[in-house]
N, C-alpha and C positions, 0 to 999 in steps of 0.2 A: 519519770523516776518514781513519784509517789504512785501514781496509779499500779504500776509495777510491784512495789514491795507491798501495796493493799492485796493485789490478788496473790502474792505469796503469803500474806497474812491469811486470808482466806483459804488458803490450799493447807496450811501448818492444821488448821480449825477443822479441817473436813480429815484430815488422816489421820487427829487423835481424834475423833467422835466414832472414825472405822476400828481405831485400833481397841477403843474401849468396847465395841461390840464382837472383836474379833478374842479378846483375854475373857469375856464374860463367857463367850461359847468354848473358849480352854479351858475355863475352870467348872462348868455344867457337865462337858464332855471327862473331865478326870473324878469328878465327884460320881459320875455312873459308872465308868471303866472299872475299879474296883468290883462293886457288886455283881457285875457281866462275868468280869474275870472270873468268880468266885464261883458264881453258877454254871459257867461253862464247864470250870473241872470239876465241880460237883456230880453234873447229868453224864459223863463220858464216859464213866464204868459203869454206867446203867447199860447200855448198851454194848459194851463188848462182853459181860457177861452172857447177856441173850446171844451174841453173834457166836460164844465156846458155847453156850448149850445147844444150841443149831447143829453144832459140830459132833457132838458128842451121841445126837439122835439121828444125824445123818449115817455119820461112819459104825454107830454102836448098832444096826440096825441090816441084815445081810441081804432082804429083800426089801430095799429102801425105794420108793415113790414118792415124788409129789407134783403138783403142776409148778410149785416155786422153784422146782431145782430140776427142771428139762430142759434140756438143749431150746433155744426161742426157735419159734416157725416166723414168729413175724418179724420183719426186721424194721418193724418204727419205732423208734425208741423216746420213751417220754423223757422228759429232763426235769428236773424240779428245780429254779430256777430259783436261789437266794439272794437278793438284793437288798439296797436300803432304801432307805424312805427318805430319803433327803440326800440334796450334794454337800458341798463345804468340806468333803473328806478326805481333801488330794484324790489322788487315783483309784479311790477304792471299786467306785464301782464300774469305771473305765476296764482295770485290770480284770474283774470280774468277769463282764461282759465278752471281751476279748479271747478269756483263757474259751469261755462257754461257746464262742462263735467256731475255737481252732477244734475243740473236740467235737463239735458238730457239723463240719464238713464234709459234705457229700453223705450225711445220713437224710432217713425221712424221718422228720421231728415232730414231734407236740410236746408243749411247754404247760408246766404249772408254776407259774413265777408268783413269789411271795415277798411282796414290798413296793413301794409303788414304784420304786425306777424298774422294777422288772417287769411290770405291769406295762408302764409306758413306753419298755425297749419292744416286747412280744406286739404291741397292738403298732407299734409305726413299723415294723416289720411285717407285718401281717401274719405270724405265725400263727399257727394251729393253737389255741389253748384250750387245754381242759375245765379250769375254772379260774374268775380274776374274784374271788371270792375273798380273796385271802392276801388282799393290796395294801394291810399295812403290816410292821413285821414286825411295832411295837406293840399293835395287840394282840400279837401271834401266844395263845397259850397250850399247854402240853394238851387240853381237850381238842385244839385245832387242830395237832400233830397228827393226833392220832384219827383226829376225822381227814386228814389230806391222805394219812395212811389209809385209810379205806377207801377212799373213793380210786386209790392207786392198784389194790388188790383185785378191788371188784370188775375196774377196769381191764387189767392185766387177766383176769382168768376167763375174762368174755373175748379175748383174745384183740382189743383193740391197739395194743401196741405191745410187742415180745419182749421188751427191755424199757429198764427203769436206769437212769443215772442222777444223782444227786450233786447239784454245779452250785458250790459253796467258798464261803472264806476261811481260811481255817486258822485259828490264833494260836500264835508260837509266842511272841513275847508284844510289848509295848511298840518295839521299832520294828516287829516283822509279822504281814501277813499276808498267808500267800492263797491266792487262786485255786481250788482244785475242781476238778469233775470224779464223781467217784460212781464204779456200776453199782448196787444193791439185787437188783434180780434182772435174772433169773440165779438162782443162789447153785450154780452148776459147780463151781469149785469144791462146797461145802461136801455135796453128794458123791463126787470122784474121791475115791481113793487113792493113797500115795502111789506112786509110779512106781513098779516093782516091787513094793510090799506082797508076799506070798501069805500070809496068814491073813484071812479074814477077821476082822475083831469080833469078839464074842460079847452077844447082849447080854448084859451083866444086869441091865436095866430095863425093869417092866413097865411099861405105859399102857395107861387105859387113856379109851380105848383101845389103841395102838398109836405106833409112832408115827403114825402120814397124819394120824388125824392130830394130835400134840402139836406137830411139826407146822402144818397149817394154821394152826390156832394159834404159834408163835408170831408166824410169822408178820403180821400184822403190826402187832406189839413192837416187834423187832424194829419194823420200817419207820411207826411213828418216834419210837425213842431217837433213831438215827436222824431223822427230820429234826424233830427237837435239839439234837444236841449240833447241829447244822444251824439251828436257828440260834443257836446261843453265841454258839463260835462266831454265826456271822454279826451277830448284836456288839459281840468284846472288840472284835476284827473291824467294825466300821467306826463305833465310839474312841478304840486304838488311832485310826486314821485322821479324823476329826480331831483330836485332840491334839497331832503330830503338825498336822496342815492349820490349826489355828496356833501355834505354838510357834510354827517357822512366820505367819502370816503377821504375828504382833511382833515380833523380832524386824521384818523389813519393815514395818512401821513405823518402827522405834527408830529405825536406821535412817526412814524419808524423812520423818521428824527433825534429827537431828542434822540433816544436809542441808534444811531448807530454813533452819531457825540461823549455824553459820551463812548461808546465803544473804539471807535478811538482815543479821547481824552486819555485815561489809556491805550491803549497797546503803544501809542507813548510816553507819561510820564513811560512809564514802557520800554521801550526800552533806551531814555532818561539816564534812572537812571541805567542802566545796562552798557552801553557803559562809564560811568562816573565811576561804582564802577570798571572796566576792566581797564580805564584809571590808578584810583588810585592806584591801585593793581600794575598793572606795575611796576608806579613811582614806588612802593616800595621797589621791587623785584631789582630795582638798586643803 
């Protein structure tokens, strides 16, 4: 019996020593969610900006070319793979991996993962990678965006893979975020005009040199903003998760805590009351 209630004594000792490291990484994870948050809808009209001015040189434009907006010849498609650098997040980066495995089936793939579980999912897979240059996602800054954006342009017009997708977390609120894969190029939509629109639109707007050359010069720009703001999303989106998954994790803490402290509570009252009716029984016996 003593030996007994020592190792629940012991077990009570080790699940508040987990649960105080599990509320310290709730409350590190809520003190940065804020600023992620704030920066993620900060960078997000960065980039839909450039994606209407894209629009507006493609369709404004009646002899329009570019190699970013042709039908792809090749059909390998890079993936830019955003992950986090650490687990402890619930499902984040399970879901992640998952949703990036369904939309990549039965394609021929190369990956540029940024963060080290994306790092460590591409290399025990053996995938194709472009660069593991870029393994942490905490020190991922807009100078890196825009250098993963070039190496993705340069890549793409030497014709090494026809299609670019961007497989990210995208944050909606504190309790939701979800998985997506998004194309970026070849930017074919932009350059297609409405279906059944008869009037050509009239370039109302002069670009020097001209609009291919603008248009290519954008496009770059374009890629690393959207990268960046993928990196944001997925910075708020994981810090989100983390903070949900150590939140429920100190809650059943709280909860084993409290079953094993009544548990111990009754076998010591029950030991207690045993060593008393021993005692009396004695008395009696003399």
């Amino acid at each position: 019996m003593a030996a007994n209630m020592k190792a629940v004594k012991l077990r009570i000792k080790s699940v508040e020593s987990t649960m105080q490291i599990t509320k310290a990484m709730e409350l590190v994870a809520s003190s940065k969610l804020r600023k992620a948050k704030e920066r993620a809808d900060t960078c997000r009209p960065y980039f839909q900006e450039l994606y209407r001015t894209l629009q507006e040189i493609a369709k404004g434009n009646t002899e329009f070319y570019s190699i970013y907006a042709k039908e792809a010849v090749q059909e390998t498609c890079c993936y830019v793979l955003i992950a986090g650098d650490r687990g402890l997040a619930g499902g984040y980066n399970a879901n992640l991996l998952r949703c990036f495995e369904e939309d990549a089936k039965g394609k021929t793939i190369s990956v540029l993962p940024i963060g080290k579980k994306a790092v460590e999912y591409v290399k025990s897979r053996n995938l194709e990678c472009i660069t593991d240059a870029f393994a942490e996602i905490a020190d991922i800054s807009v100078a890196d965006c825009f250098e993963i954006a070039s190496i993705l342009c340069k890549e793409f017009r030497q014709g090494t893979f026809g299609h670019v997708e961007l497989c990210y977390t995208r944050f909606f609120s504190i309790l939701t975020q979800n998985p997506e894969s998004v194309p970026v190029l070849p930017l074919v939509d932009i350059a297609k005009e409405e279906a059944g629109e008869k009037e050509k639109i009239r370039n109302l707007i002069l670009y020097e040199p001209d609009g291919v050359e603008v248009f290519n010069a954008i496009v770059p720009e374009y890629l690393g903003g959207l990268i960046y703001g993928g990196v944001c999303e997925s910075v708020a989106s994981e810090l989100a998760a983390r903070r949900n998954a150590m939140e429920k994790a100190t809650g059943n803490a709280q909860d084993m805590i409290d079953e094993l402290n009544l548990y111990y509570n009754r076998e010591r009252q029950a030991s207690i009351t045993q060593e008393i009716t021993e005692i009396v029984g004695g008395a009696e016996c003399l």
